[in-house]
C-alpha positions as CSV (number, residue, x, y, z in Angstrom):
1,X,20.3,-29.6,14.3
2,X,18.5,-30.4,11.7
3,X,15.2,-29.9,12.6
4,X,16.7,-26.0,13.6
5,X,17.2,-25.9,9.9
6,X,14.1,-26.7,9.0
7,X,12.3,-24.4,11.4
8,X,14.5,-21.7,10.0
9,X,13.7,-22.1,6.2
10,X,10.0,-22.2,7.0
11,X,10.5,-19.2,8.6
12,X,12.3,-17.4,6.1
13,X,9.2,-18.7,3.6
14,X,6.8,-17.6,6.3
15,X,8.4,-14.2,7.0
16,X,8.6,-13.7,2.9
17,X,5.0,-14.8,2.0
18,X,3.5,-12.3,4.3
19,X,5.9,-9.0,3.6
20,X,4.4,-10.6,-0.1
21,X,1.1,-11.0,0.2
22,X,1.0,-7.6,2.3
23,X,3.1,-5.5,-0.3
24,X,1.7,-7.1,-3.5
25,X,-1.8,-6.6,-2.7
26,X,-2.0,-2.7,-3.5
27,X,-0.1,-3.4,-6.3
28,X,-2.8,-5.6,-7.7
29,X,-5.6,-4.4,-6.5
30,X,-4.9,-0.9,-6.5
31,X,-3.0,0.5,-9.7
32,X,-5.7,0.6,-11.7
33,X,-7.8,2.7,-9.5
34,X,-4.5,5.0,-8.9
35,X,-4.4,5.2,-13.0
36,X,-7.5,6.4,-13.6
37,X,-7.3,9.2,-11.3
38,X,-4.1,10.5,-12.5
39,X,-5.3,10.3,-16.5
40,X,-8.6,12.2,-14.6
41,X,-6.6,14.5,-13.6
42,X,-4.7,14.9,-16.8
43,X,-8.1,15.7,-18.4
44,X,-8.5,12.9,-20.2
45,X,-11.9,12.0,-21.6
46,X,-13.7,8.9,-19.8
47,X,-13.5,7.1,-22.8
48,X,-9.9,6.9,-23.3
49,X,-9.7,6.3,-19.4
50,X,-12.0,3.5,-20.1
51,X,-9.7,1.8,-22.7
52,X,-6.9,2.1,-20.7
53,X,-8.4,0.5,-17.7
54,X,-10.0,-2.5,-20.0
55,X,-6.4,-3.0,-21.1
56,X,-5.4,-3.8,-17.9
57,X,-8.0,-6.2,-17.6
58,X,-7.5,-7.9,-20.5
59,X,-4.2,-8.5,-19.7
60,X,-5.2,-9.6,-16.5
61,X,-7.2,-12.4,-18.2
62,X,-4.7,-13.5,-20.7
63,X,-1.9,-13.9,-17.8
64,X,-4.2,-15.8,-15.9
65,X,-5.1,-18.2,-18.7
66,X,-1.6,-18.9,-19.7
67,X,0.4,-18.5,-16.3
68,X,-1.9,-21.2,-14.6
69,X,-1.0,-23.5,-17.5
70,X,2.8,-22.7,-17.1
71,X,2.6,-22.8,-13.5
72,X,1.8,-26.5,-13.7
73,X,5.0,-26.8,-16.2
74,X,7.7,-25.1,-15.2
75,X,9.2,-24.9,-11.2
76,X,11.0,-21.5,-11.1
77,X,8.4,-19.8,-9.4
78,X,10.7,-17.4,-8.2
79,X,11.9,-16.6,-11.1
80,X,8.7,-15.8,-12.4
81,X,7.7,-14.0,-9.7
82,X,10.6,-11.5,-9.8
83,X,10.3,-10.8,-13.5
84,X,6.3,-9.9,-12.6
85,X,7.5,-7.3,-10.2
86,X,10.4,-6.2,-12.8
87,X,7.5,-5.8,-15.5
88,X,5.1,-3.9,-13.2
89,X,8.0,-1.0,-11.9
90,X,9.2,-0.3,-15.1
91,X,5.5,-0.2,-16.7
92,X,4.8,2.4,-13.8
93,X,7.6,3.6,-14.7
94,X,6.6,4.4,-18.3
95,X,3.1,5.3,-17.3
96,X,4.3,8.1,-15.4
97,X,7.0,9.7,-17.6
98,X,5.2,9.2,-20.5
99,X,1.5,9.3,-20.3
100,X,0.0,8.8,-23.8
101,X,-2.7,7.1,-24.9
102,X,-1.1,4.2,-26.6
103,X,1.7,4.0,-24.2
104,X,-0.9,3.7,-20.9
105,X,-3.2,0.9,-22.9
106,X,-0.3,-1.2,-23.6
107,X,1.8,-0.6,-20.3
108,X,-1.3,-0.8,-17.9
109,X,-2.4,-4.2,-20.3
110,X,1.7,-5.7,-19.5
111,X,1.1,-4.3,-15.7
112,X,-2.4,-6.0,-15.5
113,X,-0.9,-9.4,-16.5
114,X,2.0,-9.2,-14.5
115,X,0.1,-8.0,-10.9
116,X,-2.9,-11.3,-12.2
117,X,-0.1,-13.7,-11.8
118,X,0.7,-12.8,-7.9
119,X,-2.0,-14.3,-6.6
120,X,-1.5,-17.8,-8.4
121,X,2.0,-17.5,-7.7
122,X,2.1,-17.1,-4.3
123,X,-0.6,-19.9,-3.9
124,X,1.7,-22.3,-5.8
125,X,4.3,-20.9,-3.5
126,X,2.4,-21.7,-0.5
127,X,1.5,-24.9,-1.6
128,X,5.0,-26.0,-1.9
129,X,6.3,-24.5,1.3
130,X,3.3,-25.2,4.1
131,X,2.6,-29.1,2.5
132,X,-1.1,-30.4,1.8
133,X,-1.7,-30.4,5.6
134,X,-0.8,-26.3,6.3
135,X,-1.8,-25.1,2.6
136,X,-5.2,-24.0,3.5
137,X,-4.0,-22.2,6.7
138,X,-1.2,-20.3,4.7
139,X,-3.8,-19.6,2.2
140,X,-5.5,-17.9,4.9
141,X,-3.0,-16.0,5.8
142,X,-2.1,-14.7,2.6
143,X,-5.7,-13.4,2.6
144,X,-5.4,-11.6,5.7
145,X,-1.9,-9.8,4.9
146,X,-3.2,-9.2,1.9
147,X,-6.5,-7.1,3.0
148,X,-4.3,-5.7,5.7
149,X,-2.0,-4.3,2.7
150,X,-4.9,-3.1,0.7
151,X,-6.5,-1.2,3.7
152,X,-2.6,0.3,5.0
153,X,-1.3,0.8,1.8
154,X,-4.7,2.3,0.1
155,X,-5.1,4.9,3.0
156,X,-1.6,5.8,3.0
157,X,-1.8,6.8,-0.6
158,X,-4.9,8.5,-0.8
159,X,-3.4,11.1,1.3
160,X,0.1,10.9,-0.7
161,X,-1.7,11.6,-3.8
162,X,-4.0,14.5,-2.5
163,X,-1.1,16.4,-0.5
164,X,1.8,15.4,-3.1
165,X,0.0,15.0,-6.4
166,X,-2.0,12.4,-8.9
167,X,1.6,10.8,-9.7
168,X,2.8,10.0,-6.2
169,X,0.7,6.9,-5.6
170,X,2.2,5.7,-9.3
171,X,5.8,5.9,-7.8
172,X,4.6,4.3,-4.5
173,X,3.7,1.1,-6.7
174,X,6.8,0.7,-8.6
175,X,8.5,1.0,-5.2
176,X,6.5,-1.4,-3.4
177,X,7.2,-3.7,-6.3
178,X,10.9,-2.8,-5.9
179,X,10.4,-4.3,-2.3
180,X,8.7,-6.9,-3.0
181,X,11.5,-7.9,-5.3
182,X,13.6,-7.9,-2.4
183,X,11.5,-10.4,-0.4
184,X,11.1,-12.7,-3.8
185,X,14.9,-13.3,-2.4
186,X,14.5,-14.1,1.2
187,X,11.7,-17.4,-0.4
188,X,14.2,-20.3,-0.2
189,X,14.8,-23.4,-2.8
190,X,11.4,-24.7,-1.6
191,X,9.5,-22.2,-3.6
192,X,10.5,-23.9,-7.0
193,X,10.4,-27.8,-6.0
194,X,8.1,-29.5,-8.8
195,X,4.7,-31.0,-7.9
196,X,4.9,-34.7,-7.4
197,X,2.1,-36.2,-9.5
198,X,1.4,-39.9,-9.9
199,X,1.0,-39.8,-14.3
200,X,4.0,-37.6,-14.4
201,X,5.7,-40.2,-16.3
202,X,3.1,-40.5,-18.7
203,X,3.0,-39.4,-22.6
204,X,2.1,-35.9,-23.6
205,X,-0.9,-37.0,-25.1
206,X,-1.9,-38.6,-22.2
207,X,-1.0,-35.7,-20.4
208,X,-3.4,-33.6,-23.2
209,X,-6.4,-35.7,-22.4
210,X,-6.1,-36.3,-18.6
211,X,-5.9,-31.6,-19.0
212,X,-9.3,-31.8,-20.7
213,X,-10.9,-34.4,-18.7
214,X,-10.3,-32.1,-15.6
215,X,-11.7,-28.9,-17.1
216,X,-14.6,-30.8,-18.3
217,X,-15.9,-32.1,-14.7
218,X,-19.0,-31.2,-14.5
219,X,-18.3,-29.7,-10.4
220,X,-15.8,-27.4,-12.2
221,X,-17.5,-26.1,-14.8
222,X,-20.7,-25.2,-12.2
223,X,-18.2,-23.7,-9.6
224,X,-16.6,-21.4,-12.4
225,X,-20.1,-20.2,-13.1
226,X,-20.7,-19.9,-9.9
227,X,-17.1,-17.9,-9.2
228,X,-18.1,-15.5,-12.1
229,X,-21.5,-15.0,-11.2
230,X,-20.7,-13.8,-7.6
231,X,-18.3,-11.4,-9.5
232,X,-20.8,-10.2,-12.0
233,X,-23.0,-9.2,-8.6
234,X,-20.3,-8.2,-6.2
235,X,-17.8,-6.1,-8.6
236,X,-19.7,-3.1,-9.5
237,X,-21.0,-2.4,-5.9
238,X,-18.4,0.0,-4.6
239,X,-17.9,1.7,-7.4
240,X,-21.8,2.7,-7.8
241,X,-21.7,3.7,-4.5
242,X,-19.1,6.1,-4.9
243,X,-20.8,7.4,-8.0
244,X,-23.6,7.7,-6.2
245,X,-22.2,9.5,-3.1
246,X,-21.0,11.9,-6.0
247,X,-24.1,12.1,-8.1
248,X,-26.2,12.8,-5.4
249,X,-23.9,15.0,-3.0
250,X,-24.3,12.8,-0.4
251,X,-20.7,13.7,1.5
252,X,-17.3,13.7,0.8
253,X,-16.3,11.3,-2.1
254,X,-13.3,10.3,-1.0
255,X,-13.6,9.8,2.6
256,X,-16.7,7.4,1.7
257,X,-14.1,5.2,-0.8
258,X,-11.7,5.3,1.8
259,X,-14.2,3.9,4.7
260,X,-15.5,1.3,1.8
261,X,-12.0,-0.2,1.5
262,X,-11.1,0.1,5.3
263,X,-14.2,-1.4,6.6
264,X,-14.2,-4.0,4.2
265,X,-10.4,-5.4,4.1
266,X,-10.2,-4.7,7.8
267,X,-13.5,-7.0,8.4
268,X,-11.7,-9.5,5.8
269,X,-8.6,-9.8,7.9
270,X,-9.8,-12.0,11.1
271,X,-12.5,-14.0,8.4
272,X,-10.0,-15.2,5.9
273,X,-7.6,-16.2,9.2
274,X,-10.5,-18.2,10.7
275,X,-11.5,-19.4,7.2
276,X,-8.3,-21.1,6.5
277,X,-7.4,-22.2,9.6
278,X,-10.7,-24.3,9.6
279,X,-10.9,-25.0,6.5
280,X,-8.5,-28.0,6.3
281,X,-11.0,-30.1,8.3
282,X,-14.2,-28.6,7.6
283,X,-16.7,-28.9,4.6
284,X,-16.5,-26.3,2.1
285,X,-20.5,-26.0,1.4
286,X,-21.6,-24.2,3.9
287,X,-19.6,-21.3,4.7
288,X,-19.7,-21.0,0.8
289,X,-23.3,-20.7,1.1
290,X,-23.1,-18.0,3.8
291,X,-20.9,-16.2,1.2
292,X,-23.4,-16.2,-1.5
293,X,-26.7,-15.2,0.6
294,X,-24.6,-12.3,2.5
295,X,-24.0,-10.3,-1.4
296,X,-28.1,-9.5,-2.2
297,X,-28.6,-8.3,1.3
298,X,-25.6,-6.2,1.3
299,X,-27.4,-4.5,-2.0
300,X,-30.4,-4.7,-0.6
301,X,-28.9,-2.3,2.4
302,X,-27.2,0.1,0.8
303,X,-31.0,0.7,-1.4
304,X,-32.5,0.7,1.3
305,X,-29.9,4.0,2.6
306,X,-27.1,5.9,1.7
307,X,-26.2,6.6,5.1
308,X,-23.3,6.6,6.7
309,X,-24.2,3.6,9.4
310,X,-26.1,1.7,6.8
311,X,-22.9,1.9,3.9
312,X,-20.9,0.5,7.2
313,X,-23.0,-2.3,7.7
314,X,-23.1,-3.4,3.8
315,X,-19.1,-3.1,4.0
316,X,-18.9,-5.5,6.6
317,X,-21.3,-7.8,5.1
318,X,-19.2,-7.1,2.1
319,X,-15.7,-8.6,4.3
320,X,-17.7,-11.3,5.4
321,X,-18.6,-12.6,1.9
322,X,-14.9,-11.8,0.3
323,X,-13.2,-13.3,3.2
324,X,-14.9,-16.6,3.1
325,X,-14.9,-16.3,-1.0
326,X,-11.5,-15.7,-1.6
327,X,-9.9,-18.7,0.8
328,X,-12.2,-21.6,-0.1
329,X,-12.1,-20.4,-3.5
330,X,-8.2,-22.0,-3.5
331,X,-9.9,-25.0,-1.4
332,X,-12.5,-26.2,-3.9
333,X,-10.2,-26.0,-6.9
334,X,-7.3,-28.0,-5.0
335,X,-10.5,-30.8,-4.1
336,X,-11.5,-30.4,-7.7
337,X,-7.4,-31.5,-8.8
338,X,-6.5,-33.3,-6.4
339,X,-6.9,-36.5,-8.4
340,X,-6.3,-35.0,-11.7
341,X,-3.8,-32.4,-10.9
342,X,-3.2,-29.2,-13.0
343,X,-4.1,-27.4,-9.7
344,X,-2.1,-24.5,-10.9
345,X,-4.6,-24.6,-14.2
346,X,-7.5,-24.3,-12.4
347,X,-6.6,-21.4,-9.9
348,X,-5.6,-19.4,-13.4
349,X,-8.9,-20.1,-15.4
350,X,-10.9,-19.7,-12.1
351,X,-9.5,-16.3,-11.1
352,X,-10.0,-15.5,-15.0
353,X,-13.6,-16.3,-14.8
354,X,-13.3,-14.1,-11.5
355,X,-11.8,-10.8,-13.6
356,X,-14.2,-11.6,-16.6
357,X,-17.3,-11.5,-14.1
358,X,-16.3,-8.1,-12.4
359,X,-15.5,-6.3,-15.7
360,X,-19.0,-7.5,-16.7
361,X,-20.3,-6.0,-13.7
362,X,-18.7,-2.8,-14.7
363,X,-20.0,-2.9,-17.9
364,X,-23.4,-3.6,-17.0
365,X,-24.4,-1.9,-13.8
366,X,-22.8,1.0,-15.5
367,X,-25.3,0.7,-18.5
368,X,-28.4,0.2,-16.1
369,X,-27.6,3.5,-13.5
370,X,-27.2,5.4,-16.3
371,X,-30.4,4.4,-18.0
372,X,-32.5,4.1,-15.0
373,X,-30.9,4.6,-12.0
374,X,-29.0,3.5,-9.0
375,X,-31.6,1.7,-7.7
376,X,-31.9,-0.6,-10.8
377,X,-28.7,-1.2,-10.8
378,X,-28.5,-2.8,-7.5
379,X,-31.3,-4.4,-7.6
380,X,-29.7,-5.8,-10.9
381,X,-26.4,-6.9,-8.9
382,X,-29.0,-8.5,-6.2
383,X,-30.5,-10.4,-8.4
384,X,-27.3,-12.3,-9.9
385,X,-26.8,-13.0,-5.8
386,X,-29.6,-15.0,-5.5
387,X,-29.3,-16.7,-9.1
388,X,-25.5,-18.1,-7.7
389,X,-26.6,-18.6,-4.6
390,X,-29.7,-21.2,-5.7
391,X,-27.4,-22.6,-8.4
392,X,-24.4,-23.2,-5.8
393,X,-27.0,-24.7,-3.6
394,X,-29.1,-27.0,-6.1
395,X,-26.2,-27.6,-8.9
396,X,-22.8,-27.9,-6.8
397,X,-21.9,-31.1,-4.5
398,X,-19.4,-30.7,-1.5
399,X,-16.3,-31.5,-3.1
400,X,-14.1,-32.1,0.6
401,X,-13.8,-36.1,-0.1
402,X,-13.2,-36.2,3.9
403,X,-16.7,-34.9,4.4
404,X,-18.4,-37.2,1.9
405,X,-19.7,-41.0,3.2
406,X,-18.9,-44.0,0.3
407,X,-23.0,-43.9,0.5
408,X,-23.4,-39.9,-0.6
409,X,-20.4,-40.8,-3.4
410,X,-22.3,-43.6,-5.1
411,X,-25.7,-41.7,-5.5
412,X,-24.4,-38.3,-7.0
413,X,-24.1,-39.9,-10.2
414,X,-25.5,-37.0,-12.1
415,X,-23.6,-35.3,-15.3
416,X,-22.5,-32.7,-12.5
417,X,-21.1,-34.6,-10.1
418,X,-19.3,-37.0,-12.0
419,X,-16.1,-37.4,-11.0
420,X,-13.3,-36.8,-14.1
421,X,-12.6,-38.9,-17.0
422,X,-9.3,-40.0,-16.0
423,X,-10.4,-41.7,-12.8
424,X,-13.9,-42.7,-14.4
425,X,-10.9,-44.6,-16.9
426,X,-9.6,-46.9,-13.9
């Protein structure tokens, strides 16, 4: 009997994290992208379209910061969660009925913080419903319902908006956050049981220093550079492909971004699986590797062609990459706190360092096509590929304790690879 129970409510959590993780995704991923074509379309000039967007990111960055800090803190994940779905319908909400300037920067900039918190939510989630032992696997899956979301849910509203109108996909978001509201229910009283740490008892200013001494490790602080670096070179590529499918007249605009995101998140769906069904035994190095060398010759293809086999191949390269990256990303950072917690901390600054790396891209590669071409520009975005990928190789250690002999520990005794302060302390 009870074991019945307890099949049920994982379940229920099972069921709930991937209506979640598939629903959620668009609204994360996508609104901005949906924004910009509706203030387009309103005629607004690209750089008030460009301030409105940055909102949104800065947002993103802020909520990341401070919810991954809160996250470690406070247990009502649910709670939290619903109130992030409740911020981003009505902000759509807003953004639709009333579409000025100051009202879009500072709705899209409460909408952008509120859609950056799903992801570290529903990892916290997943931690506390699947255990140590099934949180990698779940992750995994909440990658691959998540990509299948994006692809569905992206398609479905590129035609919406083009046979209904600019403002359709904006209501299609506030209702998928609507549902996903509903789901938030169906999670049971597992979602919002407290991490069990072993200093939980200890003073607040013990509790201060042990924070510090884990976002000083030296692993950390070369995997965050690393995590923003393979940002910096993989944000900007779709969107210079588009503009240069535009530019250039090379076909239809928007059947080339809607083959870039089905390729791509369709390719990510089986990797991510595999990724994080494997990864609970498996050393994380490697496949991170992988990861890294597959971004420069992805840019290195579509230079090479703007053809329609060729942008194919790069966008399957491009799954392959993403859908290793975005699992093992939550793997490293749970081996980086697993002996001085504040896991929820680290998946916050991480995927901020994540958001401040693609808006760089942006930025940048935006700067370099118009001053000297495409061309440059990728070849720009290749080059921060192979930086990462020599710097992950040379500069980070495998951080899967499993993998690592008592031998390899004792001789990676450089700054990097020290192991943090609060353990160093017993």
């Amino acid at each position: 009997m009870i074991r019945h129970q307890t099949d049920n409510i994982r379940r229920r959590d099972d069921v709930a994290l991937d209506g979640l993780s598939f629903m959620l995704a668009d609204v994360q991923d996508n609104l901005g992208a949906f924004l910009t074509g509706l203030l387009a379309a309103y005629g607004w000039p690209a750089a008030d379209i460009g301030v409105a967007i940055a909102a949104g990111g800065a947002g993103a960055v802020t909520a990341r910061l401070l919810g991954g800090w809160a996250l470690d803190r406070l247990s009502s994940r649910r709670g939290i969660l619903a109130g992030c779905c409740v911020v981003t319908a009505l902000s759509v909400a807003i953004a639709a009925l009333f579409p000025g300037f100051w009202q879009i920067a500072c709705v899209h900039f409460l909408a952008g913080g509120a859609g950056a918190l799903f992801s570290p939510l529903l990892a916290a989630i997943s931690r506390q419903t699947a255990g140590d032992d099934g949180y990698m696997a779940r992750m995994g899956r909440n990658e691959s319902f998540n990509h299948m979301g994006n692809a569905v849910v992206a398609c479905s509203m590129s035609v919406v908006g083009s046979t209904v109108g600019p403002l359709a996909p904006l209501w299609a978001i506030g209702g998928l956050a609507g549902v996903s509201l509903l789901l938030v229910g169906v999670l049971t009283s597992r979602a919002d049981a407290g991490e069990v740490r072993a200093r939980d008892t200890a003073p607040d200013m013990a509790k201060g220093r042990e924070t510090v001494c884990v976002l000083a490790d030296g692993r950390l602080l070369v995997f965050l550079t690393c995590y923003l670096l393979f940002n910096l070179a993989n944000g900007a590529t779709v969107p210079l492909m588009i503009e240069r499918q535009a530019a250039f007249h090379f076909g239809s605009v928007s059947s080339m971004t809607a083959l870039c995101v089905v390729i791509a998140q369709a390719t990510m769906v089986p990797v991510a699986f595999l990724i994080g069904r494997s990864a609970g035994h498996r050393p994380r190095k490697p496949p991170f590797l992988v990861a890294l060398a597959v971004q420069p010759l992805r840019d290195f293809l579509i230079i090479s062609s703007a053809g329609w086999p060729t942008i194919c191949a790069a966008q399957i390269l491009d799954g392959v990459s993403s859908g290793i990256m975005l699992v093992l990303f939550y793997a490293v950072l749970s081996d980086l706190a697993s002996n001085g917690g504040r896991r929820n901390l680290l998946i916050g600054v991480g995927l901020a360092a994540g958001t401040v790396g693609a808006l760089l891209s942006n930025f940048g590669s935006g700067l370099l096509a118009s001053a000297f071409g495409f061309n440059t520009a990728f070849l720009a975005l290749a080059g921060s590929g192979i930086v990462v990928f020599f710097l992950f190789l040379f500069a980070m250690p495998e951080t899967h304790e499993m993998q690592i002999s008592s031998t390899t520990r004792a001789a990676l005794t450089g700054p990097l690879h020290q192991r943090p302060c609060a353990e160093q302390g017993r």
